[in-house]
C-alpha positions as a Markdown table, in Angstrom:
| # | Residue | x | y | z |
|---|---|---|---|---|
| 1 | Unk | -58.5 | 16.8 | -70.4 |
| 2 | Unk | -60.0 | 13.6 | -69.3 |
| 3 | Unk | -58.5 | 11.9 | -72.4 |
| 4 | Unk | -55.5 | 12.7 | -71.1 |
| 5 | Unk | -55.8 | 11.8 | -67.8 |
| 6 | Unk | -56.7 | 8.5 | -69.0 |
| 7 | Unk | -53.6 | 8.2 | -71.1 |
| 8 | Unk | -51.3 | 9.2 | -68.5 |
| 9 | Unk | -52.9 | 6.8 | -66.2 |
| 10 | Unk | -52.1 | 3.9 | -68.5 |
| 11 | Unk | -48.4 | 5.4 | -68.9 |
| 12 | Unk | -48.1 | 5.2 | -65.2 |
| 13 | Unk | -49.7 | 1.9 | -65.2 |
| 14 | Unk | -47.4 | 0.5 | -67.6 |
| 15 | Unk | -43.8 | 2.1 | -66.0 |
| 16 | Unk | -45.1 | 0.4 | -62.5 |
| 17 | Unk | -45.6 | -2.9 | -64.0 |
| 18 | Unk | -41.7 | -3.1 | -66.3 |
| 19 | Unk | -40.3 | -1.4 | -62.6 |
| 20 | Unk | -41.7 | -4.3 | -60.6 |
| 21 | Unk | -41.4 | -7.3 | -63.7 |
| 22 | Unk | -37.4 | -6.0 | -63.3 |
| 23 | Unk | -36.8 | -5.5 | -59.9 |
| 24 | Unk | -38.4 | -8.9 | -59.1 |
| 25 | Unk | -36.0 | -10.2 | -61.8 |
| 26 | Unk | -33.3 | -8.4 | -60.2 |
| 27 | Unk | -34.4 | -9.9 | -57.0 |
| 28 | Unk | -33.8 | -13.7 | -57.6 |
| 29 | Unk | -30.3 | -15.3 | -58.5 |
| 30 | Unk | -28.9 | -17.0 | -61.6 |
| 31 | Unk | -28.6 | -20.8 | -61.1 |
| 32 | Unk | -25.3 | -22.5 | -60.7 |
| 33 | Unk | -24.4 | -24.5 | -63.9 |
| 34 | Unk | -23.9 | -28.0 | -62.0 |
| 35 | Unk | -25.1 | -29.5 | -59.2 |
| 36 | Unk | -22.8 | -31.0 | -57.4 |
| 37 | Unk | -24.7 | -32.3 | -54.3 |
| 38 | Unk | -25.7 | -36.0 | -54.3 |
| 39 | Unk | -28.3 | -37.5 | -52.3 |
| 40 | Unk | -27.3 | -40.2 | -49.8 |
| 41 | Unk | -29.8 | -42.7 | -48.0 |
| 42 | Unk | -29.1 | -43.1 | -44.7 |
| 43 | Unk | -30.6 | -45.8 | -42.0 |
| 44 | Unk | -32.2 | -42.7 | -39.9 |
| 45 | Unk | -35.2 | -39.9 | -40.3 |
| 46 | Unk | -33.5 | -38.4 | -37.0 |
| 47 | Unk | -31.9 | -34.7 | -37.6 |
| 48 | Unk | -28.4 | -34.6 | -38.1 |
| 49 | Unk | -25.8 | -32.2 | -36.3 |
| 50 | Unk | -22.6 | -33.2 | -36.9 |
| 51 | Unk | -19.7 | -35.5 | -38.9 |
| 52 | Unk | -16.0 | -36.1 | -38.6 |
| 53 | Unk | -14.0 | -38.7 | -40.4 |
| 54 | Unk | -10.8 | -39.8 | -38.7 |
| 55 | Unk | -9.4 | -41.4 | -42.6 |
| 56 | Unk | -11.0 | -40.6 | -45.7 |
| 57 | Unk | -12.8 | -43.7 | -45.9 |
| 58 | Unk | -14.2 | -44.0 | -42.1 |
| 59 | Unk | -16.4 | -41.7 | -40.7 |
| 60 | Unk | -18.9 | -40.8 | -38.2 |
| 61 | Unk | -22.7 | -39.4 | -38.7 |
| 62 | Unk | -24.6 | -38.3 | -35.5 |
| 63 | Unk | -27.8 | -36.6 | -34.8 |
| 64 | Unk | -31.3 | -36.5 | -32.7 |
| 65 | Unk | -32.9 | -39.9 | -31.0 |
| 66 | Unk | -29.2 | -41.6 | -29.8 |
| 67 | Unk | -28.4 | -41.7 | -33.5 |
| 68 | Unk | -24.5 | -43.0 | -34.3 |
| 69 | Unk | -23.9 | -44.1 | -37.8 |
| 70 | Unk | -20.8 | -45.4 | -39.1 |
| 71 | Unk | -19.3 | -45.7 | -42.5 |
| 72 | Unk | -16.4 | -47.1 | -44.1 |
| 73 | Unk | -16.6 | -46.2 | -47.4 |
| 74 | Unk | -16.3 | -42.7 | -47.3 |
| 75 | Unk | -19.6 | -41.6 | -47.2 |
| 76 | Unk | -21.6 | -43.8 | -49.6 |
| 77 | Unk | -23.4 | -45.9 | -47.7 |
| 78 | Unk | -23.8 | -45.4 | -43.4 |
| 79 | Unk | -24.7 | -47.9 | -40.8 |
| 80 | Unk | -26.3 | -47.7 | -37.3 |
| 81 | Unk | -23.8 | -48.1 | -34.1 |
| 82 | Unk | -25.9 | -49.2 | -31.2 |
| 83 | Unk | -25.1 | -47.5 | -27.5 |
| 84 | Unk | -26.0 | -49.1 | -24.7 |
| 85 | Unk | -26.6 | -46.1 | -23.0 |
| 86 | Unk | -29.9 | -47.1 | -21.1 |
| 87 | Unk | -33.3 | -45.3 | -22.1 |
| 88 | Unk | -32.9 | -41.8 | -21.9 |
| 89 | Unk | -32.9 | -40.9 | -25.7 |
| 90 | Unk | -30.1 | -37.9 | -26.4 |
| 91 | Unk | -29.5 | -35.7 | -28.8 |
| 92 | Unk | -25.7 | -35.5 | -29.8 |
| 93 | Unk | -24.4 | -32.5 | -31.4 |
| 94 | Unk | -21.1 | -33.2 | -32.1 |
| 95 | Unk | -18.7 | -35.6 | -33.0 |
| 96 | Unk | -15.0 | -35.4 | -33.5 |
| 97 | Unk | -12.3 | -37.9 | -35.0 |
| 98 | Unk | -8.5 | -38.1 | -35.5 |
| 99 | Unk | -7.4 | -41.2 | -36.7 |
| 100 | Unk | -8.6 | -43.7 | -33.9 |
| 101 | Unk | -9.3 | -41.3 | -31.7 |
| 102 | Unk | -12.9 | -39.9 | -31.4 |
| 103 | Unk | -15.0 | -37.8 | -29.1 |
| 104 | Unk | -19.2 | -37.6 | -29.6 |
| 105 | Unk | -21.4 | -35.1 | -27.0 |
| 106 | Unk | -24.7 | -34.7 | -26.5 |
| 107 | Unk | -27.6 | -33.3 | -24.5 |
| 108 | Unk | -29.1 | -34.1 | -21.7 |
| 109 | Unk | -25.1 | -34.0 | -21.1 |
| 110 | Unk | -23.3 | -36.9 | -22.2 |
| 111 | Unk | -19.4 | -37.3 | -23.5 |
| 112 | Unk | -18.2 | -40.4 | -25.5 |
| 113 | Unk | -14.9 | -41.6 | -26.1 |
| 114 | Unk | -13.5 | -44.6 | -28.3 |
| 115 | Unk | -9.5 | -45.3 | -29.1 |
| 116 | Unk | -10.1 | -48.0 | -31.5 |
| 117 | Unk | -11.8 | -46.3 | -34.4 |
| 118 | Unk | -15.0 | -46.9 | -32.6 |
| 119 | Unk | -15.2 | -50.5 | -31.9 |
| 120 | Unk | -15.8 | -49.9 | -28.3 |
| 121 | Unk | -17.0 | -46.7 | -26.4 |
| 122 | Unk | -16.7 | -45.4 | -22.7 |
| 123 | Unk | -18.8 | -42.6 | -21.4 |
| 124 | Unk | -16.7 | -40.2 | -19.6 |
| 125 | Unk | -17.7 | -39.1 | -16.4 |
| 126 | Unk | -18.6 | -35.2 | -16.6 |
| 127 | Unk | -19.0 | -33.4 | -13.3 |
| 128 | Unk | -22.5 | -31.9 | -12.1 |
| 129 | Unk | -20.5 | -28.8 | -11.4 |
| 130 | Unk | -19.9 | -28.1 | -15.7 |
| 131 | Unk | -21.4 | -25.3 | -16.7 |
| 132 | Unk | -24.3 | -26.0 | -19.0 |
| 133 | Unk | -24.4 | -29.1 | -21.3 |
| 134 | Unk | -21.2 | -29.9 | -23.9 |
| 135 | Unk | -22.0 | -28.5 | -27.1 |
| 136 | Unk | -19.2 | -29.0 | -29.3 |
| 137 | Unk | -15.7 | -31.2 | -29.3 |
| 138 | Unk | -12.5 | -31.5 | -31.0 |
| 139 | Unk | -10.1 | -34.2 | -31.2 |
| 140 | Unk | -6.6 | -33.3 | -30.5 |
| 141 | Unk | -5.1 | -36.4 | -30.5 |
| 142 | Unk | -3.0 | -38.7 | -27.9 |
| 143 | Unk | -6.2 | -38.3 | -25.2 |
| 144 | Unk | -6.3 | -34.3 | -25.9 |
| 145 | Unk | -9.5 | -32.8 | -26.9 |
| 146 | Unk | -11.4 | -29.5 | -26.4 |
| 147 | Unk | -15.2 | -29.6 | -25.5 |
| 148 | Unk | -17.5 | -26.0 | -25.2 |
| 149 | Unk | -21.0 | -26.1 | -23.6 |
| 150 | Unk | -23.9 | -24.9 | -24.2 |
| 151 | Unk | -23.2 | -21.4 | -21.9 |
| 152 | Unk | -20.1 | -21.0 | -23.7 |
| 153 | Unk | -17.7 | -22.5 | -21.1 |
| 154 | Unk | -14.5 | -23.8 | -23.1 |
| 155 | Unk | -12.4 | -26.9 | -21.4 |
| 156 | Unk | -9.2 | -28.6 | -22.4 |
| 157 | Unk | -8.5 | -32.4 | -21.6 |
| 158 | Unk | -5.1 | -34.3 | -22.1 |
| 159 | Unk | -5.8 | -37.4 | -20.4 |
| 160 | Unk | -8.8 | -38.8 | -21.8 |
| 161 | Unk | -11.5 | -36.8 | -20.1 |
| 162 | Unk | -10.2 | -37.9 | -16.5 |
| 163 | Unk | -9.4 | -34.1 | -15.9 |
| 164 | Unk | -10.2 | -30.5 | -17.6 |
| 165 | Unk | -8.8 | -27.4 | -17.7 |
| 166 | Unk | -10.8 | -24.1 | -17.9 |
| 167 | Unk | -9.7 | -21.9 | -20.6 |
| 168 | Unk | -12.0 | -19.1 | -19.8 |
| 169 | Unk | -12.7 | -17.8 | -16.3 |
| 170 | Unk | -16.5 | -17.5 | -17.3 |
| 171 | Unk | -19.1 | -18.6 | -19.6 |
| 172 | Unk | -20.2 | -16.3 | -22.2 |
| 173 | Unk | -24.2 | -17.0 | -21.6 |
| 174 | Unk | -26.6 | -19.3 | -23.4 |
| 175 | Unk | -25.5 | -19.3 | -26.7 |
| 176 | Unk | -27.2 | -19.9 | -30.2 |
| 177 | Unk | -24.0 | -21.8 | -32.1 |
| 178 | Unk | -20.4 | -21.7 | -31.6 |
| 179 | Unk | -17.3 | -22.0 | -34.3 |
| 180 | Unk | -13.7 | -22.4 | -34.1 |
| 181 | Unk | -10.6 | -21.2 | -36.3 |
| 182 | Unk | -8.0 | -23.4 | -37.5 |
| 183 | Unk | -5.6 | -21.5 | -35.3 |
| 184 | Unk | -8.1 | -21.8 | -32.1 |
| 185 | Unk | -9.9 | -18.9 | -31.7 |
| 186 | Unk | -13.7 | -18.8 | -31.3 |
| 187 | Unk | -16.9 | -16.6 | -32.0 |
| 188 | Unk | -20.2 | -17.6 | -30.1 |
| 189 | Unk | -23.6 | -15.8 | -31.1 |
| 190 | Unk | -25.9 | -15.3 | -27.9 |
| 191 | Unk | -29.0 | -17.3 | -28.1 |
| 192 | Unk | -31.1 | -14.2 | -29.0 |
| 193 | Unk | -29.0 | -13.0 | -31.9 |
| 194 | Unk | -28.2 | -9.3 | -30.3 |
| 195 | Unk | -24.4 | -9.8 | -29.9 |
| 196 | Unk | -21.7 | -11.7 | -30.4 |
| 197 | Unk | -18.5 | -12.5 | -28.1 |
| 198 | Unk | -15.0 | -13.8 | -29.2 |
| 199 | Unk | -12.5 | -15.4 | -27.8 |
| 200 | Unk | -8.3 | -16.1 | -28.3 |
| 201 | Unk | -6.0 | -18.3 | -26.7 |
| 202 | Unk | -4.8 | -16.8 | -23.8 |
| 203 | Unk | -7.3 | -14.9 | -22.9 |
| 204 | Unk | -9.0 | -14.9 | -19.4 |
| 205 | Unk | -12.7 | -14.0 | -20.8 |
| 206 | Unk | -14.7 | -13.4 | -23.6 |
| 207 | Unk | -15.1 | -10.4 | -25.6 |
| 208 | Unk | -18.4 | -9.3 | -26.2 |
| 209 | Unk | -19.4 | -6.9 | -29.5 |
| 210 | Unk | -22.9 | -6.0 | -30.4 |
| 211 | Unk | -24.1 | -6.7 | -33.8 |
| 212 | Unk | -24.0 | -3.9 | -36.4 |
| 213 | Unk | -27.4 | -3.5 | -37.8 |
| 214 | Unk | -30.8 | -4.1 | -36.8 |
| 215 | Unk | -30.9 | -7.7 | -37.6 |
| 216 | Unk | -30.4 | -10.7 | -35.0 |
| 217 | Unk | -27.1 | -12.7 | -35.9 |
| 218 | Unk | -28.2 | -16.2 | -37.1 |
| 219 | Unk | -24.8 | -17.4 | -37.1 |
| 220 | Unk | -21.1 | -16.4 | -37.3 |
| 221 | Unk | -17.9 | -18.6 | -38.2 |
| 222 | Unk | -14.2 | -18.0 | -39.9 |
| 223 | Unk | -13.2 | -17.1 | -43.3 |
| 224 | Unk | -9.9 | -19.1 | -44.1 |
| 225 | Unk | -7.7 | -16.0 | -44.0 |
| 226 | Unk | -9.4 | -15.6 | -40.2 |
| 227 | Unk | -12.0 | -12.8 | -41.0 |
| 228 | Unk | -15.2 | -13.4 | -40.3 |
| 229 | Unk | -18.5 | -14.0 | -41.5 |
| 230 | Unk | -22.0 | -13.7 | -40.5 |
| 231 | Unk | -25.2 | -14.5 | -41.4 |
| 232 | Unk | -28.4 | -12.4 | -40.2 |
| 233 | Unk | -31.8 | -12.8 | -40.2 |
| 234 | Unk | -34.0 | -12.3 | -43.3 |
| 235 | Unk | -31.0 | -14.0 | -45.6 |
| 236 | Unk | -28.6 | -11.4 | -44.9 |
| 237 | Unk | -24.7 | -12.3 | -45.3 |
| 238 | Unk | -21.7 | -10.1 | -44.2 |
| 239 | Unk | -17.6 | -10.5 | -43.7 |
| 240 | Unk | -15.6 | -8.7 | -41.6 |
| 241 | Unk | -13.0 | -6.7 | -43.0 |
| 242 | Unk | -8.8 | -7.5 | -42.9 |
| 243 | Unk | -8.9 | -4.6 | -40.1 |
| 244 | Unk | -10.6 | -6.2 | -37.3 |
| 245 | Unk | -14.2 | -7.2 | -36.0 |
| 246 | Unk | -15.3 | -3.9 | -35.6 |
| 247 | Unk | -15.1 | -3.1 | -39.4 |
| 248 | Unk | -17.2 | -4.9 | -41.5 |
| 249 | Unk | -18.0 | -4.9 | -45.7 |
| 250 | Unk | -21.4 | -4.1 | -46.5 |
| 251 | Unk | -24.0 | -6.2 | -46.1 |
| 252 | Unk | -25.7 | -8.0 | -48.8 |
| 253 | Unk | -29.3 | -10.0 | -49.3 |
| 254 | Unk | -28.3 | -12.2 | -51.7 |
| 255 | Unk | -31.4 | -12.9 | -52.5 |
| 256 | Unk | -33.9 | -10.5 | -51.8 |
| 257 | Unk | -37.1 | -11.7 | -53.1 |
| 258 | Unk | -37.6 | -14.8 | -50.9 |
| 259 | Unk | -37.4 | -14.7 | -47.0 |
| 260 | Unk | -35.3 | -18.1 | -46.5 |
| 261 | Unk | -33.7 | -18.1 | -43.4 |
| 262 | Unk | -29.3 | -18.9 | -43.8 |
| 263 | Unk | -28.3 | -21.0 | -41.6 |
| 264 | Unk | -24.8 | -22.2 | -42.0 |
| 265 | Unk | -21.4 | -21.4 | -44.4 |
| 266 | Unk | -18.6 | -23.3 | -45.3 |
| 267 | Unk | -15.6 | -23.0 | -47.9 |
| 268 | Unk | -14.8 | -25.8 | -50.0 |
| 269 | Unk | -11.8 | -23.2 | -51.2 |
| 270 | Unk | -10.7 | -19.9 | -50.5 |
| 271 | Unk | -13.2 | -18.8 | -53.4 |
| 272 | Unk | -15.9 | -21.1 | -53.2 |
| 273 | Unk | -18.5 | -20.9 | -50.7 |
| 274 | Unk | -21.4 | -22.6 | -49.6 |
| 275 | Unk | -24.2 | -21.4 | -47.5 |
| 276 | Unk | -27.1 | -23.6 | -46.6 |
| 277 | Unk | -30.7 | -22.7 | -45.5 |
| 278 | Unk | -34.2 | -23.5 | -44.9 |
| 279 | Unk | -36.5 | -25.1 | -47.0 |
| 280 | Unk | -33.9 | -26.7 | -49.0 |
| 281 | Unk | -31.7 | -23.3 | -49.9 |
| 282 | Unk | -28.7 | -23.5 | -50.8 |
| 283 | Unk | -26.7 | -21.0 | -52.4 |
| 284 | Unk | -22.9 | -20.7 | -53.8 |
| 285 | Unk | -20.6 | -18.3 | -54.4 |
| 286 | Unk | -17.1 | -19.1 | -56.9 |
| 287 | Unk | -15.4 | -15.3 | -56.2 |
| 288 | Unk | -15.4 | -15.7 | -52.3 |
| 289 | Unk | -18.7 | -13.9 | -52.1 |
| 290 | Unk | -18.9 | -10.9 | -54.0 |
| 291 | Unk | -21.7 | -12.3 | -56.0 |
| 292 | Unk | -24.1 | -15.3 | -55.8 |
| 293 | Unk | -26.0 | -18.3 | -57.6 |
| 294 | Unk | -28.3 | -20.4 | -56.3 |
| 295 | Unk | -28.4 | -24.6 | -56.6 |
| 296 | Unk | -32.3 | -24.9 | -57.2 |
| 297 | Unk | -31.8 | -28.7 | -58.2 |
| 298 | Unk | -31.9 | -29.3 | -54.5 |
| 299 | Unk | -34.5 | -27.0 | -53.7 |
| 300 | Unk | -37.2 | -29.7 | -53.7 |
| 301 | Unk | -35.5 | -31.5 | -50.6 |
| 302 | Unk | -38.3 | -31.5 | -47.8 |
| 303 | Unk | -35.6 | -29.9 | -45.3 |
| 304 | Unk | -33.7 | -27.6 | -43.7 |
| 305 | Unk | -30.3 | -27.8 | -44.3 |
| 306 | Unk | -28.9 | -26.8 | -40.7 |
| 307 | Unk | -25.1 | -27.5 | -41.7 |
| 308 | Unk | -22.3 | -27.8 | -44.6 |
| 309 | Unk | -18.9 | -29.2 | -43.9 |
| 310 | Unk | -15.6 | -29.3 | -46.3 |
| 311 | Unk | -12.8 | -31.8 | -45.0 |
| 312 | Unk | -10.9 | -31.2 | -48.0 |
| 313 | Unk | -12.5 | -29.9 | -51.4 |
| 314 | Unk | -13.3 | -32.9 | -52.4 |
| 315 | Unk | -15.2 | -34.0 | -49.5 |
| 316 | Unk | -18.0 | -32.2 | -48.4 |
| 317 | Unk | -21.3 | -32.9 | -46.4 |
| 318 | Unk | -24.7 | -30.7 | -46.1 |
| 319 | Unk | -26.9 | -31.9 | -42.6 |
| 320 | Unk | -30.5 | -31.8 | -41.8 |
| 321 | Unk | -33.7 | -33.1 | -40.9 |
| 322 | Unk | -35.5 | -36.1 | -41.3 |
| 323 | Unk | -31.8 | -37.9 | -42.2 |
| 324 | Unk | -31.2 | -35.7 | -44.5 |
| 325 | Unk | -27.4 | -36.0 | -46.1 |
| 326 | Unk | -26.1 | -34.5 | -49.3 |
| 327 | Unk | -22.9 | -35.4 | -50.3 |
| 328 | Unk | -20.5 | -33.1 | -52.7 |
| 329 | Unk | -19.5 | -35.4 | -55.9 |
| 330 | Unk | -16.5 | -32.7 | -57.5 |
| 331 | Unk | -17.4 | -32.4 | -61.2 |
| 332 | Unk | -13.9 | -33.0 | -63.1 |
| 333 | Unk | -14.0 | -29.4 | -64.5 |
| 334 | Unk | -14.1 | -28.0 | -60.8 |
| 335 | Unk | -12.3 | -30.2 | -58.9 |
């Protein structure tokens, strides 16, 4: 009897050990065949937010510490644009070009606006009365842009920042990070993850909608057919379905056996997707996110990667700390 104890034992022993060799197999993603993410030295170990070009070949880099940088060859090489903007040191979050025409915020709150491609800049007077700091801005052209805070307050100028219009009768609350469709909508995640709020032209307020599991909302942005997507805590991602932002597709852990945080998405095409994350994640998905690889070439990076940004599918950016920039080089087989 104690024989076969012992041999039952070692059975036992031996199932436990295939179970957990395979599920921690299971657990970790294929690599992607290529990398397509190139290093690029930049001027600056400042943290980067935010980049906008207003031609393919002139663009605009900005970040933590005052930092502008300026390039004119579409990416490849960047160079410092000195501010005379006294010594309070800001942090600007976001910058916004269309063709001359270019908008950069910041925090403590600050609004700049050039109409020569950035040869000269004027800080636009914002009132003490905004509520919040400006978080976000985009260029609309011919003196038009639209700036968000901080408290999700969303404002609309068409003269150059002399006047704004309030587009919602009241801010949403501090929020963690705010996105906008191509057609003008916008989702804001609260600053502790537990809900989320939209927003649609026209309307008077936000909508608010709690999240639908247990786990905080990291972030939340637009699919390009105008679904949405989210990423949660613990490396969770999940779209909405066509029906509306009540109904959502399962969620998946794309990888479950590491604990990276994600922390931004992007498409560089309706199927391709890229989401970024700490520590150097980054992870890619060619079917529009029904399964997943993982780019482990860039793994060794000594950052997190806080933002990816498509202008076309052959122009793309990934953002983070200590001047971090990857820029996408299009391999001619997926171009």
């Amino acid at each position: 009897m104690q024989a076969i104890r012992k041999s039952l034992a070692k059975i036992v022993a031996v199932l436990m050990v295939f179970w957990a060799s395979t599920a921690c197999a299971n657990s970790y993603l294929p690599s992607t065949t290529y990398n397509p993410w190139k290093a690029i030295s930049v001027p600056t170990e400042a943290t980067l937010y935010d980049i906008s070009f207003g031609s393919p070949q002139h663009g605009w880099l900005v970040g933590s510490d005052s930092t502008i940088l300026e390039t004119v060859d579409g990416g490849e090489n960047w160079q410092p644009k000195v501010l005379q903007l006294g010594d309070q040191r800001y942090r600007f979050t976001s910058v916004s070009f269309r063709d001359k025409e270019g908008w950069v915020t910041g925090q403590p709150s600050i609004l700049l606006h050039t109409t020569d491609e950035g040869k000269s800049w004027s800080r636009v007077p914002l009132s003490e009365k905004l509520p919040g700091s400006p978080s976000t801005i985009l260029s609309l052209g011919q003196l038009s842009a639209q700036m968000t805070t901080d408290i999700g307050a969303i404002y609309k100028t068409m003269d150059g920042g002399k006047t704004w219009k309030a587009l919602v009768q009241q801010a949403v609350g501090v929020i963690r990070n705010i996105s906008r469709s191509t057609d003008g909508k916008y989702v804001a995640v609260s600053a502790k993850g537990n809900f989320y709020s939209i927003w649609e032209p026209g309307q008077e307020t936000w909508v608010p909608h709690n999240r639908n599991s247990s786990r905080r909302v990291q972030n939340m942005g637009f699919t390009p057919d105008g679904r949405l997507w989210m990423l949660a805590r613990g490396g969770q991602i999940q779209f909405s379905t066509s029906a509306g932002v009540e109904e959502w597709d399962k969620a998946v852990s794309p990888e479950a056996a590491t604990s990276w945080g994600l922390l931004d998405m992007a498409y560089r095409t309706p199927e391709e997707v890229w989401v970024t994350g700490g520590s150097g994640n980054l992870l890619c998905s060619f079917d529009g996110g029904k399964t997943w690889q993982k780019d482990r070439e860039v793994e060794d990076i000594p950052s997190n990667l806080y933002k990816v940004v498509f202008f076309n599918p052959n122009q793309g950016f990934i953002m983070g700390q200590q001047g971090t920039l990857l820029k996408y080089q299009a391999p001619a087989s997926a171009a």
